[in-house]
N, C-alpha and C positions, 0 to 999 in steps of 0.2 A: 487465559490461565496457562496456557501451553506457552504460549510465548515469552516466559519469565524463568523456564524450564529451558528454551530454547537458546536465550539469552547469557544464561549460567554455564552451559558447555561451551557455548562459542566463547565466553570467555576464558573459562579454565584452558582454552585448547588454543589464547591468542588470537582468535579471528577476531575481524570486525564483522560485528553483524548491525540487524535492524529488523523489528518486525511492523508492518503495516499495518492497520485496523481499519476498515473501510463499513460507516453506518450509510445504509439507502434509506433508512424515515427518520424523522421526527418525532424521540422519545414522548415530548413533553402533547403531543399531537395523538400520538395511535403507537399503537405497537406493532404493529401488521405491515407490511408491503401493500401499496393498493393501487401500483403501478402497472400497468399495461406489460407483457412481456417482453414487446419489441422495445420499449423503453429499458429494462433491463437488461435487454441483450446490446445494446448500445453502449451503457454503464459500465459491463464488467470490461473491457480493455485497459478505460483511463489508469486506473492507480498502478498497473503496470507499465505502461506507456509514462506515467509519471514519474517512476522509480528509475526505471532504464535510460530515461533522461537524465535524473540527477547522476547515476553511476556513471554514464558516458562523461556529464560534464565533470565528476572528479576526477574521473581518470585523463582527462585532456582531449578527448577521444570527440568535442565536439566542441563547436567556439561556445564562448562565455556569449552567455545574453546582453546585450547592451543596455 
């Protein structure tokens, strides 16, 4: 919900932005988490590590994947 709010200033103000949405279960499964913690503490890095990837490689800042 916030992110469409977030969205509507970076644009009036010109920025590019993006916001991420990161789900850990299986709506159609459970609604709960029912994951180990150190499996969660492994998890949260990626979608950052994923992101800061894609922005290095627009910005040229790292080679294109082959």
């Amino acid at each position: 919900m916030e992110s469409t709010v977030f969205a509507a200033m970076c644009r009036l103000c010109g920025l590019k932005a993006a916001a991420v949405c990161v789900t850990l279960l299986d709506r159609l499964e459970c609604d709960q988490i029912n994951l180990p913690h150190d499996i969660l503490v492994e998890y949260q890095p990626q979608p950052q590590l994923l992101i800061s990837n894609f922005i290095k490689q627009r910005l040229g800042l790292r080679d294109q994947p082959s």
